[in-house]
C-alpha positions as CSV (number, residue, x, y, z in Angstrom):
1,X,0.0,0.0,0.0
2,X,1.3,3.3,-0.8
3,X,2.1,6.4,2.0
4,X,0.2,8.3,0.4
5,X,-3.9,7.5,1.0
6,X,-6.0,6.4,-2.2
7,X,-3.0,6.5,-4.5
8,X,-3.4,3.4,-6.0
9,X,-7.4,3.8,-6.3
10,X,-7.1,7.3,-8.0
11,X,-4.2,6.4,-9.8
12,X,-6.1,3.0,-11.3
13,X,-9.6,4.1,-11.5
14,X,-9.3,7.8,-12.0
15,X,-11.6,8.4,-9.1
16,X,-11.7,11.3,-6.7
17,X,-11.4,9.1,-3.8
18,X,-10.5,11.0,-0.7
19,X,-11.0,10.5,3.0
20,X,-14.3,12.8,4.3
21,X,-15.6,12.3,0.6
22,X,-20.0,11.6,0.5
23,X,-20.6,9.0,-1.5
24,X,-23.4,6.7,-2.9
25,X,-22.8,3.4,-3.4
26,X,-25.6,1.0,-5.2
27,X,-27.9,4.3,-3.6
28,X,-27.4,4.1,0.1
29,X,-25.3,7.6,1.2
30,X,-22.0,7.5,3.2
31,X,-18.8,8.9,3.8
32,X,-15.6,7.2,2.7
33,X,-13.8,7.1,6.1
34,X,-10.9,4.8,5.4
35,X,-8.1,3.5,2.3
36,X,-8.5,-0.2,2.6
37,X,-6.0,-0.7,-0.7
38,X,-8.3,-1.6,-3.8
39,X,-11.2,-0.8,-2.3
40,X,-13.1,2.3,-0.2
41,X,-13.7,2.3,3.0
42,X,-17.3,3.1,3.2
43,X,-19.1,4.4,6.7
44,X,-22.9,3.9,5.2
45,X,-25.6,7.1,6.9
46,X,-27.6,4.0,7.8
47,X,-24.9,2.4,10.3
48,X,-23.5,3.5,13.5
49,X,-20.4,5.4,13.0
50,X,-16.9,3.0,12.6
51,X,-18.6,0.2,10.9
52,X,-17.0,0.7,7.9
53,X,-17.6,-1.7,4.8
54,X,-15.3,-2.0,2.0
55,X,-16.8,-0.8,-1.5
56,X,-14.9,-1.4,-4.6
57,X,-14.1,2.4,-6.0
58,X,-16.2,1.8,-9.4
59,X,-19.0,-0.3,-8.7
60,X,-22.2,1.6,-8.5
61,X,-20.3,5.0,-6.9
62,X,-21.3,7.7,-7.2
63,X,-18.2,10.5,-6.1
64,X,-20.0,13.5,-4.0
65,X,-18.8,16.7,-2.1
66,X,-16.8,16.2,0.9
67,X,-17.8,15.8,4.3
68,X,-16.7,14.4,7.7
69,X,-16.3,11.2,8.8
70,X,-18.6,10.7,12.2
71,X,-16.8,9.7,15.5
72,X,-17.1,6.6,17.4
73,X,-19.5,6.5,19.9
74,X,-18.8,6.3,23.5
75,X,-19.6,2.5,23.8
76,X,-18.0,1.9,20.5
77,X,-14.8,3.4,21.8
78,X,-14.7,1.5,25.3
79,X,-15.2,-1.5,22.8
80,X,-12.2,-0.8,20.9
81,X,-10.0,-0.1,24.2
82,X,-11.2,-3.3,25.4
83,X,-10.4,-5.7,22.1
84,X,-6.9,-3.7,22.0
85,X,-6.5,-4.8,25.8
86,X,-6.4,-8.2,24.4
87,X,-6.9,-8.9,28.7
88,X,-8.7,-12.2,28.6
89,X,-11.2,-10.8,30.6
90,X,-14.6,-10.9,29.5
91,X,-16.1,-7.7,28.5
92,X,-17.6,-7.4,31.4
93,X,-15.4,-8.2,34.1
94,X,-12.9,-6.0,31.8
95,X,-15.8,-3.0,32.7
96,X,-15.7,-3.4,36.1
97,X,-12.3,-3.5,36.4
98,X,-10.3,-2.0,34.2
99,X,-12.5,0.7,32.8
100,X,-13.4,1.7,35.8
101,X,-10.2,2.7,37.0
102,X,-9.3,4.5,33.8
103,X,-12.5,6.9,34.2
């Protein structure tokens, strides 16, 4: 993958791909929040911000203004911390314990 984000998808399919770009793919709106090499990252209106789909740069895209990429939710976040933690805990117990300490 190159440094530089969406090369190789704007350099192959002469698409505007950027991150923060609105987009339409197969007509459900989104933001393109992530370079996931061939394809877009895709963070559909319709799901809860991060969950991010990959969508290949040509099928059924339309290329819009740009926008912003919606933040993680709290939960989605302490999620995130907790699968990073690799702890062995269960969620849960990680809650109680860890997470707790940390707020």
């Amino acid at each position: 993958m190159s440094a530089v984000p969406f090369a190789y998808v704007r350099d192959t399919y002469g698409v505007p791909a950027a991150i923060g770009r609105r987009v339409t793919v197969d007509g459900r709106p989104g933001v393109i929040a992530e370079d996931r090499g061939h394809y877009i990252g895709v963070n559909f209106d319709a799901h809860k911000p991060g969950d991010i789909r990959n969508a290949h740069p040509t099928w059924k895209v339309e290329y819009l203004g740009m926008g912003a990429v919606r933040p993680m939710t709290r939960s989605q976040r302490r999620y995130e911390a907790f699968l990073d933690a690799d702890s062995g805990l269960r969620f849960g117990e990680w809650l109680r314990t860890t997470w707790a300490k940390a707020v």
